[in-house]
Steps between C-alpha positions, in 0.01 A plus 500: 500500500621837420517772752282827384500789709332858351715755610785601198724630866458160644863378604630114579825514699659147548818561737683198445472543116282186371302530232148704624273190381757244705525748853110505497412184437718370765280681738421363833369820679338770348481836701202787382566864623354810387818714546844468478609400914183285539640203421769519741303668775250243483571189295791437663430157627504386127814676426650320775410165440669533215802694574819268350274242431531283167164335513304819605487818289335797630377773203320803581281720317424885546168623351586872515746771452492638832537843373273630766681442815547768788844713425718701718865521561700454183263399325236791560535651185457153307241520230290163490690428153840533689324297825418214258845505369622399872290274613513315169899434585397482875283180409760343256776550758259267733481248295865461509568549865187210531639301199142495381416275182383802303298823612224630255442850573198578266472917483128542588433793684275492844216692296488254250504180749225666700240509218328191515386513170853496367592118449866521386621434834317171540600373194855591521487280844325227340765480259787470749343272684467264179793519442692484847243256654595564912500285758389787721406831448499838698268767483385838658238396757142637415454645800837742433365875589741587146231557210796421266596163722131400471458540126827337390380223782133491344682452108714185620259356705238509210815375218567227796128363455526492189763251442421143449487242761853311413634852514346628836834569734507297871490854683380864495597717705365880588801662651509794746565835397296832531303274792634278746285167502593467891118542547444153302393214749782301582343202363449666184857661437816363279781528723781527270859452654736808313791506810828419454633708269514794607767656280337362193147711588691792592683518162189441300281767675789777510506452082190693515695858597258728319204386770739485815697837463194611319307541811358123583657305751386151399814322528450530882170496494475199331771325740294598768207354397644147384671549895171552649315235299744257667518613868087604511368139331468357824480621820621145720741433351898561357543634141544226324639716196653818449335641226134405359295665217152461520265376161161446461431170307333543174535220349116350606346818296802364174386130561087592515452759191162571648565576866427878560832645549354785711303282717808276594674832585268689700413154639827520686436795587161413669681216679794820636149665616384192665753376702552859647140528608523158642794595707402801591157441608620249763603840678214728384190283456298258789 
C-alpha cells in the first residue's frame, strides 16, 4: 500500500537513513501529536520502549505546524513563518536524539484540523496507519482541555476505526497533556512505567527550546507530573516506580466501531463524580 498524505509541505525524516517505505513499515509504535513537543511530552512511553531496540521501532507523526505557539525571549519577534521554521528542525532533531523509525510531520495548521468538515487529516492518518500497521498506538486523550489536542485526537481515532480487523493495533492509548488524567479511577487508568532514563527524557524535551525559553516551562512541568503520577497512585504503599504517565485506554471504542465515543468518556467521568459523592457523603449525609 502506498502512503498518501495531502499536504505538498508534508515532510518524512528517517534518522538512520533507510529507505522512507522500509523505516515505516518496520513500525512497531506509532506516536500522534498535534504539535511539534507532543510526542515527547506525552508519548514518551512508546518512545521508550523502543529506545535502542532492534525489534521495536517507534515513528511519530505531527499533524500541525505549530506556528501559533506563545513567544517571548529571543524569539519574541518570530513571525509564525520563522516559528514554523524552528520547530520543524526542533521535531527532526527528536527523532534523532529518540532514534525514532521515521517522524511524519504533516504541515496542517490548527485552523484547518479544527474544522470538522475538513477530512484531509483523517485520511492522511488512515494512510499511515496502512501502511505502518502498529502494535500500539498513542493518542491525545479526548478529554484534553487543548481544542487542537482534541481535533487531531478526534481525526486518528475516527482513521483508527476505520481500519480493518487484521489491521486493528493491540493498544490505544490517550496520553496526558493539556489535562492530567489523575482524576481517572484507578481501576480505569493505564499506568505506563517511563522512569529510568532520566537523561534520555531530559534531552528530548530540552530539543524543544523555542517553547521552554519561549515562555513555557513544560520540561519541568512535565517531570513533575510523571513524578507525581508515581508517588500519588497509591496512598499505602512505596512507589513502586519512579516515573509513570497516565493513558486512558481507547482501544474498546477502536475494537467496537459503534460504541459512542463520548459516552465511554464522560462515562468515566460520571464514575470520577461517583466515587467522590460516595466518599464524601459518608461524612456529610445520615
Amino acid at each position: 500500500m502506498q502512503l498518501q498524505l495531502h499536504k505538498a509541505q508534508a515532510d518524512i525524516f528517517v534518522p538512520d537513513g533507510l529507505t522512507v517505505d522500509a523505516a515505516l513499515r518496520r513500525t512497531t509504535h506509532l506516536g500522534i501529536g498535534a504539535h511539534p513537543d507532543d510526542l515527547e511530552f506525552g508519548a514518551l512511553h512508546g518512545i521508550l520502549e523502543c529506545f535502542g531496540q532492534q525489534n521495536k521501532w517507534f515513528t511519530g507523526v505531527t499533524c500541525t505546524d505549530g506556528a501559533g505557539s506563545a513567544r517571548v525571549g529571543v524569539y519574541a519577534n518570530y513571525s509564525d513563518a520563522e516559528m514554523t521554521k524552528v520547530r520543524f528542525f526542533e521535531q527532526r532533531t527528536a527523532a534523532m536524539i529518540g532514534r525514532y523509525a521515521a517522524i511524519v510531520q504533516l504541515g496542517y495548521t490548527s485552523r484547518e484540523v479544527k474544522d470538522s468538515r475538513d477530512r484531509r487529516l483523517e485520511e492522511d492518518l488512515l494512510s499511515i496507519l496502512q501502511v505502518t500497521r502498529p502494535r500500539i498506538v498513542y493518542i491525545h486523550n479526548p478529554a484534553d482541555k487543548h481544542a487542537t489536542h482534541v481535533a487531531v485526537g478526534a481525526a486518528a481515532l475516527k482513521a483508527l476505526r476505520r481500519l480493518p480487523t487484521e489491521m486493528l493495533p493491540e493498544k490505544v492509548y490517550g496520553f496526558e497533556s493539556w489535562r492530567g488524567l489523575d482524576w481517572l479511577p484507578d481501576d480505569r487508568k493505564a499506568v505506563l512505567n517511563v522512569g529510568g532514563r532520566d537523561n534520555l527524557l531530559a534531552a528530548l524535551m530540552g530539543v524543544y527550546d523555542s517553547q521552554i525559553a519561549g515562555g513555557k516551562c513544560y520540561d519541568s512541568a512535565t517531570f513533575g507530573r510523571l513524578r507525581a503520577n508515581a508517588t500519588m497512585f497509591e496512598s499505602h504503599s512505596v512507589d513502586k516506580l519512579e516515573l509513570a504517565s497516565y493513558a486512558l485506554d481507547l482501544t474498546p471504542l477502536v475494537k467496537d466501531r459503534s460504541a459512542d465515543v463520548v459516552a465511554y468518556v464522560v462515562g468515566f467521568i460520571d464514575e470520577f463524580r461517583a466515587a467522590v459523592a460516595q466518599e464524601l457523603g459518608k461524612f456529610f449525609r445520615d
